[in-house]
N, C-alpha and C positions, 0 to 999 in steps of 0.2 A: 147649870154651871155659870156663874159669874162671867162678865168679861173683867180684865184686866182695869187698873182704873190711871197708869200712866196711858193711856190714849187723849190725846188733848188734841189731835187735828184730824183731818179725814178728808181723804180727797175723795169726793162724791163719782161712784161708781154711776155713768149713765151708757146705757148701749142701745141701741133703736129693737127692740124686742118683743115680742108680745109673746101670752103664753095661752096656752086653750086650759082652763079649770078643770080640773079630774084627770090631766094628763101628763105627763113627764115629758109631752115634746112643747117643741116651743118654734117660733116661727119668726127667721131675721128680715130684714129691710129687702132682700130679694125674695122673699115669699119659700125660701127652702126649709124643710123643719130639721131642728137640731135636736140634742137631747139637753135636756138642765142641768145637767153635770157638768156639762161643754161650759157652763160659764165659770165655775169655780178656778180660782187658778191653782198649778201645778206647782209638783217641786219640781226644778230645771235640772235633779239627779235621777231621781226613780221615776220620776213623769207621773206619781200619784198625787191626786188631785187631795186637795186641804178640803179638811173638814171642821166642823166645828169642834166636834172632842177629840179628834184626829191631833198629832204632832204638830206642834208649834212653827210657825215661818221663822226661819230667821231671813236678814237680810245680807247680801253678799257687796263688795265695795262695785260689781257692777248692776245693781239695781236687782237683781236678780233675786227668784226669792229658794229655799232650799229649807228641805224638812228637820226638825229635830233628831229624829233617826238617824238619817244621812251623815248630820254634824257629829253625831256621838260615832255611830261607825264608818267613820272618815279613811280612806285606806291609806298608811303612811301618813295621817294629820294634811293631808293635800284633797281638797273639793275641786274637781274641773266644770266649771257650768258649761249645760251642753250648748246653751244659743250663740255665746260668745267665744266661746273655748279657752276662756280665761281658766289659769289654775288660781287657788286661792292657797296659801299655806295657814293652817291652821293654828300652829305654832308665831306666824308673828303678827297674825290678825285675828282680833276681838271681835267673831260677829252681833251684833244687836238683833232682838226679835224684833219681826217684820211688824210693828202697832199697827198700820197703814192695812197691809194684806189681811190682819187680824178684823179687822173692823169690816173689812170689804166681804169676808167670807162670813162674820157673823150675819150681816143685811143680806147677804145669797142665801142662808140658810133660811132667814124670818120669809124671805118672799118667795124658794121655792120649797122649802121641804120643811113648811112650818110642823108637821106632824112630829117633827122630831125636838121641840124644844117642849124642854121640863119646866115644871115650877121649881124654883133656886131657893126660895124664901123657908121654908121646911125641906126642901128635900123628898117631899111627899112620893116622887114619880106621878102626881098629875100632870094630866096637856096643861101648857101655859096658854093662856086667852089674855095676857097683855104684857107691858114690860114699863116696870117706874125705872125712868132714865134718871133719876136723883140716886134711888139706892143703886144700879143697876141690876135688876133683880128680873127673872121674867117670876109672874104670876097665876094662881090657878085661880078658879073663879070662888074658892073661899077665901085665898088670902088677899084678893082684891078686895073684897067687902071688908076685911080685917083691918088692911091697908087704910082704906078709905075712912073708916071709923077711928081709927086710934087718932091723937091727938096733934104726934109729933110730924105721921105722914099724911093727915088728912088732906094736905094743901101740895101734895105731889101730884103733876102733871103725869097720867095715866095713858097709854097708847096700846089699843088695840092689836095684836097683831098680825092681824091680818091688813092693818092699815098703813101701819110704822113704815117710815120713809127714812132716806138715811140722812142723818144730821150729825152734828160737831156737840159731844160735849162739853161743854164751858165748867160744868161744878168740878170745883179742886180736889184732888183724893187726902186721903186721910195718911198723917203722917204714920211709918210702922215705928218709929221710937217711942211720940209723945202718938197714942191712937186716935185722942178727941180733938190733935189738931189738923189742921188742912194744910196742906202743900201750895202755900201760895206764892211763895219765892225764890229766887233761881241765883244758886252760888256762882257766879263767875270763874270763882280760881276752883273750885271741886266738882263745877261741871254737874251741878245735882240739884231738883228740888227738895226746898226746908220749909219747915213751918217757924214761927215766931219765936217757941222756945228753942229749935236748932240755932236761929238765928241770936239767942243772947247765949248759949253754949258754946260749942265750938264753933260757931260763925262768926263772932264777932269784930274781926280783924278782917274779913274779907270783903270782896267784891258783891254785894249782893244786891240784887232789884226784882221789883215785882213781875211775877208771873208774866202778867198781861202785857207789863210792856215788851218784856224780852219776848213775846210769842210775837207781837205786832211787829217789832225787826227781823226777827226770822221770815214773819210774812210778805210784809217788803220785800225785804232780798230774793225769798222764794221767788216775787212774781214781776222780780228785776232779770231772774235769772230766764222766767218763763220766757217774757219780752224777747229777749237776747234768743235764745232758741228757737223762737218760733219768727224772728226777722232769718236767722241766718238757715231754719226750714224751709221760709219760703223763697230765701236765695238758691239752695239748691233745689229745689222745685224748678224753679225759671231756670238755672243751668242743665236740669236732666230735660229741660222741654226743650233747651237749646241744642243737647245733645240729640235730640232724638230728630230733629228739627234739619238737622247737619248729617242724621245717619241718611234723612228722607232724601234731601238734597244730592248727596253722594250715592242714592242709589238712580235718581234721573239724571245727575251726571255720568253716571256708570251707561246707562243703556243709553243715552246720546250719543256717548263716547263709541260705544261698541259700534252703533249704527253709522257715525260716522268714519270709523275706521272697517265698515263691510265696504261701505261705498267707496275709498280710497282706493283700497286694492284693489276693487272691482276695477275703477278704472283704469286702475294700471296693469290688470291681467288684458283689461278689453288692449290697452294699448303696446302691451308686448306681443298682444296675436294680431294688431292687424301690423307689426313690424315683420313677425314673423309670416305673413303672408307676402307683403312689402318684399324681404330678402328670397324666399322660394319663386318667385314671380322672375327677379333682376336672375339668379341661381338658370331658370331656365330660359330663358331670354337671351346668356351669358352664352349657355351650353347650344342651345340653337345657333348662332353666329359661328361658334369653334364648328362645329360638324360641318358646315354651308364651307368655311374656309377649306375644311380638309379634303372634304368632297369634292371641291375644285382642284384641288392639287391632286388627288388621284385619279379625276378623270383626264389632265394635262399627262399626267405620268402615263397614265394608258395608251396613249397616243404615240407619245414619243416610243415607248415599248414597241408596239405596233412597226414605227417607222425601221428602228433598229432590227427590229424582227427580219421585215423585209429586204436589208441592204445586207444583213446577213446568208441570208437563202440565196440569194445573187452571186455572192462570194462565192458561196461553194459553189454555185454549179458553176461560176468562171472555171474553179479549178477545176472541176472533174468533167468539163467538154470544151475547155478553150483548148486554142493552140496555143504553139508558145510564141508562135508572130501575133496571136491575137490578146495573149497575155502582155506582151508589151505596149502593144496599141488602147487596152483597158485600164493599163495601170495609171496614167497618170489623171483618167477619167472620174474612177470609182476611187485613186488616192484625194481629187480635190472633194469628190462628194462626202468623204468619208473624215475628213480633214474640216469640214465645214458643220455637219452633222457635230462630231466632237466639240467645237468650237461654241455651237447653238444650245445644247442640250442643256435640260435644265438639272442645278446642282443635286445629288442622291441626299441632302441634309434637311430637315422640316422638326421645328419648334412649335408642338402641342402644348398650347398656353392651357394650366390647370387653374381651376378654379378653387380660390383658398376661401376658406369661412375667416375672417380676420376678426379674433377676440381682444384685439390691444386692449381694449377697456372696458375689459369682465371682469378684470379683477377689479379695478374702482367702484363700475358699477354692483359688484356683491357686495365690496363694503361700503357703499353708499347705501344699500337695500340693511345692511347688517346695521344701521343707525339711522336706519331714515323712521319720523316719524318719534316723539317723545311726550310721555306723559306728565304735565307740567301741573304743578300750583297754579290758582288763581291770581294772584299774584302779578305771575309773571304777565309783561307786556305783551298782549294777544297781537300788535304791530311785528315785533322783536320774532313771532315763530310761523308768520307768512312767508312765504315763499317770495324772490322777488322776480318778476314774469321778465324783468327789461334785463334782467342780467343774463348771462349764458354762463353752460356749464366751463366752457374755456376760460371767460371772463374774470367765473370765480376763483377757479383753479390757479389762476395767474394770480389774480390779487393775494388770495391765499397764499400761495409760495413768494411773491414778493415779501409779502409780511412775514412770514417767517425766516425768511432770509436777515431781515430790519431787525427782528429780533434775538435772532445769534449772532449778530454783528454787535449788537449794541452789549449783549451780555459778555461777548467776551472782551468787546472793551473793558466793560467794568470787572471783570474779574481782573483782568491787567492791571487797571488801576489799586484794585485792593490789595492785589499780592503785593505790589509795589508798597503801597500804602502798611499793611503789614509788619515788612520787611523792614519799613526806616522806625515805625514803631517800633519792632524789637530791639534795630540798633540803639535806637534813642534811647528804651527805655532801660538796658544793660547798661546803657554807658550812665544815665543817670544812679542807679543804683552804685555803680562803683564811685561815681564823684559822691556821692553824699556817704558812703562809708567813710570815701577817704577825708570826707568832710568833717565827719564826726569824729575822726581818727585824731585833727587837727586840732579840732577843737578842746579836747581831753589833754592833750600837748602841750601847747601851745599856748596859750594863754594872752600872751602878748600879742597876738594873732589873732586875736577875736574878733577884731573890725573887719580886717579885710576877708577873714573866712566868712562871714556875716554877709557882705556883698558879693563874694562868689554865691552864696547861697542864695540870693534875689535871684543872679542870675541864673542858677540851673532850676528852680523854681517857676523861674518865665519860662523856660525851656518845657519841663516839666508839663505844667500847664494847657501849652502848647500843642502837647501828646496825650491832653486825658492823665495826667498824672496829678495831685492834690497830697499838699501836707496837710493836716487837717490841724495839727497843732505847731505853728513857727518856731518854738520855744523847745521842742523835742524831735531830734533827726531820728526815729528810729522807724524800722519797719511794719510795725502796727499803726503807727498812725500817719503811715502816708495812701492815699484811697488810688486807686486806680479806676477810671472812668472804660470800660474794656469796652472791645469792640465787638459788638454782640452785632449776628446777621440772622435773618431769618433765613431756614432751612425752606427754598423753595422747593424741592425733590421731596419732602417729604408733608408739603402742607395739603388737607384735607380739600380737596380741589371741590365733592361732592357737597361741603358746605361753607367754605371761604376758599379764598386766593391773594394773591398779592399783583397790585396794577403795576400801573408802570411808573408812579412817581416810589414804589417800595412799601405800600404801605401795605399791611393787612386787613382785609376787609371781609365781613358776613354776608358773603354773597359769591354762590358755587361759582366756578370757574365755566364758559364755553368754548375756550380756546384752545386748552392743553390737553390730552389726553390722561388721565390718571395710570398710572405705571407702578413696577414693583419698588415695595416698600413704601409707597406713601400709607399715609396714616386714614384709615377708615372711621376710627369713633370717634376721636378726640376733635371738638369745633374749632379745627385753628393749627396751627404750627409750633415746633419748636426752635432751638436756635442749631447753628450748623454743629457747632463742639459743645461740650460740656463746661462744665465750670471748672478751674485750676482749682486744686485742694488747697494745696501750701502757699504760701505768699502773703501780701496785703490784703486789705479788703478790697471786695471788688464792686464796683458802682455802676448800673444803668436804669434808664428812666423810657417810658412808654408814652405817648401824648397820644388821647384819644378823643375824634370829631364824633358826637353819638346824636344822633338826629331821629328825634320821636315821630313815627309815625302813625302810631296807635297807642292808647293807654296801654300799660301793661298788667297784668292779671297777676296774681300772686304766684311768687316763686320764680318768675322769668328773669333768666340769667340776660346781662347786660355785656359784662368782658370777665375774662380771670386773667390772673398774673400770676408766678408763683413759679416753681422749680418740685423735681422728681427724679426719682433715679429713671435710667433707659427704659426698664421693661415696663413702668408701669405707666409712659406716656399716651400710650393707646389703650389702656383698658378703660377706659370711658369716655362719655362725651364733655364731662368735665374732669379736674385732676384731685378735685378740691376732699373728696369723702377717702380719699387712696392713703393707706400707712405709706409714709417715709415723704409725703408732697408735706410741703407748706408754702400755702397761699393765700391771694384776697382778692375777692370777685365785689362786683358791681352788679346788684338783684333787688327786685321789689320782696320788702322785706312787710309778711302777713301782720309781723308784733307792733314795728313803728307806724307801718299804714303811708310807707314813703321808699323811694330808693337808699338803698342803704350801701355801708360798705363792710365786705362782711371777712372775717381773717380765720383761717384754717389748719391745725396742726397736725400732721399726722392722722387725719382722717378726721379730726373732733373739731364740733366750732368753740373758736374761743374767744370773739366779740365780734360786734355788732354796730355799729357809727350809723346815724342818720346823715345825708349826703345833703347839701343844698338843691338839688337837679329838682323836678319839679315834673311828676309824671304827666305830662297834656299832652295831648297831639299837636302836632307841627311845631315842636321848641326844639333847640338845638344845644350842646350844651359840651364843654373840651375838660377832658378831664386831667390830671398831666399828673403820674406819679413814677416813684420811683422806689428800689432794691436794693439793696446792704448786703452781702452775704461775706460774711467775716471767717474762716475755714478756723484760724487758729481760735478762735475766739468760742466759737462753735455759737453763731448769732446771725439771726435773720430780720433783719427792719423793713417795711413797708411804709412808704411814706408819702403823704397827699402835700406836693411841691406847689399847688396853686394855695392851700392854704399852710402850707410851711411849720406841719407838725407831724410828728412820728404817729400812725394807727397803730400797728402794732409790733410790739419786738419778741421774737420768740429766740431762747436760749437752750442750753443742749442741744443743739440740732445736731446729729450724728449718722453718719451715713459708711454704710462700707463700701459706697458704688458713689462714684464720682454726679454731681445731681446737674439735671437739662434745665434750663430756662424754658417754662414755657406762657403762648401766650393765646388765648381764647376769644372769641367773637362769635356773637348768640341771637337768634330771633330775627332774620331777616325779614320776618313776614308784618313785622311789630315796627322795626327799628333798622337805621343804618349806624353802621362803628365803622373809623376808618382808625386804624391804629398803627400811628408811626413809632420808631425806635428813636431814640433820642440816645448816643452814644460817644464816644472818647471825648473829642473836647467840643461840639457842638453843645452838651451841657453846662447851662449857665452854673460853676460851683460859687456859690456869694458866701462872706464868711457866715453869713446867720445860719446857710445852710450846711457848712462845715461845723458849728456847733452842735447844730441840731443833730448832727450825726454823734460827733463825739459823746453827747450827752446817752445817745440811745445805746451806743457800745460797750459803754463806761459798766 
């Protein structure tokens, strides 16, 4: 059986093998024996192995190869290959026969189960004893001799086969239109080789070049592609060595850790029992003393009894053998003794002091025990979770509640101030809106008036201003183009304390909280906070700006999130650790970006990315670098702008933004193990509005 004569390349089948002669086993680089079957490859449907006269390979878009069989009875026009579990559909993919797998399984058959190749050249069913790689033919050992003698194949390079090794045929096949020419040419626009007469036929207008060049570009690129594969092979080689490196490490930090936390509690069991020896000790020590005191006081009481006893017994026999001259002469005798006796006698009252077990501070000390002790990142400053020996637990307690005192004081100052602050902003900003109606009201009027309605308009402008209020165009009083700069606050109650917090100058930062307690409703996945309200639907456009300090502390590795910004409705604030992949968010994150090979700045709609900006920042360790942008959200307009203020152009504007749930501002901080972010608010009229930057807006609105 002929091979095929489009085969023009061959990737040289080599595996470390050997085979024992007369045998069907064969024996790999571990000295196990296998069978020779084992090496042919499979189809990745029926798991039957290709044969020479066996069904054709074809080849699948994942490398994979699959039987002719299989292809024709396809269930539904749909192949799922089993290694990948890619499906393939039939219907909108053309598969190619596998030439590669062809060529690989012809040279498996010559070298193990040569018994099975025919002579091709007649058809005879003789054993073939060679193979002319010109005709492609194998041969029996007459039509060798036949071969060798005729005139036109006499000078055919001849190969044994028991010798034949695998090589790359170079002779061009023969075209099937014109038979006696060769395929030495390769159509560009038809995708096909021609021979010379196709080429002044219907070739003549197209793209066409020889053979050999277009193989040698294929070959290029092939082993530009190879290059590229086998660098970024041996990067993840060195990263699973790193992983495995990091599992090792993590498991002798794990049995450290155990060990040092046997010994911890060991000695804090040794030192609750010798307290509790300590308190059983003082317990009867305590109780010794009380019984010594009581015991004295009953044997005093016994006595006195005794006496009483005695002055009693006297009395009566007065009475029952005195006389009554002798009864007068005893009374005032046995009245003083008995008058003094009462007088002496000691009180019938006695206070048996009990012994209390006093737990005032079992409850701190259980929740001291219920949080003593944490398992931290390396990271963290191993100073930072020492214990401090010179301070007392009273010491801390005090300092602790002093500071927390400094801190409810200081906040509800500033809530004071904000409500206040609030309060004159809404005044202001009603009253502005009805001055600029009635402004424009004047203006439409009036006419003759236009000057001095003109400088009333400076003035509620500076007012305006003032407040976080911006006309964006002087020339038109209307409500769409006046921006309101709003006063956005970060939602401290509800920022993720377990992977940022907010200090005390306000800002937000990537880096858990140790101060506050994490409580109900804060947010558990989401890296960062949101703002206290929502966004107002109806009205003006609404404007704020974020300035963020980000200080490199390690290169960063692909895909590491730097900040997000953006907005979501309520419920879908906490569904992850970012907001940016979520329907109904739209936002723009700061990330080492795999395709530029830099930090990028990347914009998000409704869960899908929709651009990508290279950032000036400059991934090195120890650079620092303030990023300062800002947010557009237009309700009537139904428009979202994103804007980078230090270079003073619009990233991205997204339009239809449609919500039926009023949308959060929120704002993200990522990687503290990499990197520091300190991320301020920049709000009403603290932002610088310059008119380049009021155009810049209008333009993106428009």
């Amino acid at each position: 059986m002929a091979m095929p004569l489009v085969l023009q390349r061959l990737i040289l089948h080599n595996c470390k093998i050997t085979s024992h002669p007369g045998s069907d086993l064969r024996v790999n680089s571990e000295g196990s024996y296998l069978s020779r079957m084992d090496t042919f490859p499979k189809c990745l449907v029926c798991q039957q192995q290709f044969t020479l006269k066996g069904p054709v390979p074809y080849l699948l878009p994942c490398l994979h190869a699959v039987c002719e069989t299989c292809v024709i009875s396809a269930a539904g026009g749909v192949i799922s290959c089993s290694t990948c579990q890619r499906k393939v559909n039939l219907t909108d993919t053309s598969l190619k026969r596998d030439a590669v797998r062809q060529k690989e399984i012809f040279h498996l058959t010559v070298k193990h189960r040569p018994t099975e190749l025919f002579c091709t050249n007649d058809d005879d069913g003789n054993q073939a004893v060679c193979w002319c790689q010109e005709c492609e033919e194998f041969l029996c050992e007459y039509c060798q001799n036949m071969h060798s003698s005729v005139k036109l194949t006499r000078k055919h390079v001849l190969q044994n086969v028991g010798s034949m090794e695998p090589t790359v045929s170079n002779f061009p096949p023969f075209c099937s239109v014109h038979k006696y020419d060769l395929l030495y040419l390769f159509d560009k626009s038809c995708k096909k080789l021609i021979c010379a007469r196709c080429r002044l036929d219907d070739h003549a207008d197209h793209d066409v070049e020889e053979l050999d060049v277009v193989a040698d570009t294929v070959t290029k690129q092939l082993n530009h592609h190879k290059n590229e594969l086998s660098t970024l092979q041996a990067r993840q080689q060195s990263h699973m060595q790193s992983i495995r490196q990091g599992t090792e490490s993590t498991d002798r930090t794990h049995n450290s850790l155990i060990e040092t936390i046997g010994h911890t509690f060991q000695s804090l069991r040794s030192q609750l029992d010798q307290r509790e020896k300590e308190l059983l000790i003082d317990l009867k020590s305590q109780t010794k003393e009380t019984k010594a005191n009581l015991h004295a006081q009953l044997t005093t009481c016994k006595e006195e009894w005794k006496t009483c006893t005695g002055l009693l017994d006297y009395i009566a026999k007065v009475l029952f053998y005195a006389s009554k001259s002798d009864l007068v002469e005893l009374e005032s005798y046995i009245g003083d003794i008995t008058r003094n006796y009462l007088e002496t006698a000691a009180p019938q009252t006695h206070v048996v002091p009990t012994a209390v077990f006093n737990t005032n501070s079992l409850s701190t000390l259980k929740s001291n025990i219920s949080v003593f002790g944490a398992i931290l990142p390396r990271e963290v400053d191993e100073e930072s979770v020492k214990d401090k020996d010179t301070q007392t637990d009273d010491d801390f307690m005090a300092d602790l509640e002093k500071k927390h005192k400094m801190d409810l004081t200081e906040l509800k100052t500033k809530i004071a101030s904000d409500e206040k602050h609030i309060e004159s902003l809404k005044t202001l900003t009603d009253k502005l809106n009805v001055e600029i109606r009635s402004l424009k009201s004047c203006i439409e009027e009036k006419e003759t008036t236009e000057k001095s309605a003109s400088k009333t308009m400076d003035v509620l402008l500076g007012v305006a201003t003032d407040c976080g209020v911006h006309l964006l165009k002087s020339e038109v009083v209307d409500r769409s183009m006046v921006l309101k700069c709003i006063h956005l606050k970060y939602d401290k109650d509800r920022v993720n304390l377990d992977k940022a917090h907010i200090n005390t100058e306000g800002d937000l930062v990537n880096r858990k909280s140790d101060t506050r307690p994490a409580g109900e409703g804060r947010l558990k996945k989401y890296h960062g906070t949101c703002s206290t309200a929502p966004l107002h639907r109806p009205g003006c456009p609404q404007y704020w700006e974020m300035k963020s300090r980000v200080s490199l502390d390690k290169p960063l590795t692909e895909g590491h999130l730097i900040l997000e910004v953006g907005v979501c409705r309520g419920e879908q604030m906490d569904m992850s650790h970012c907001i940016s992949a979520l329907p109904s968010s739209h936002t723009m994150a700061v990330s080492l970006c795999p395709t530029h090979g830099g930090i990028c700045r990347k914009t998000w709609k409704e869960g899908k990315h929709v651009l990508c900006l290279p950032d000036t920042l400059t991934d090195t360790a120890e650079t620092s670098h303030t990023l300062h942008y800002g947010v557009v959200y237009d309700d009537a307009r139904k428009k979202i702008v994103f804007i980078d203020v230090k270079e003073n152009k619009v990233i991205s504007t997204f339009d239809n933004v449609y919500s039926s749930q009023p949308l959060w501002p929120m704002f993200g901080v990522y990687n503290p193990r990499r990197l520091t972010v300190s991320m301020t608010l920049v709000v009403g009229s603290d932002i610088n509005m310059t008119e380049e930057k009021k155009a810049m807006i209008v333009k993106a609105l428009s």
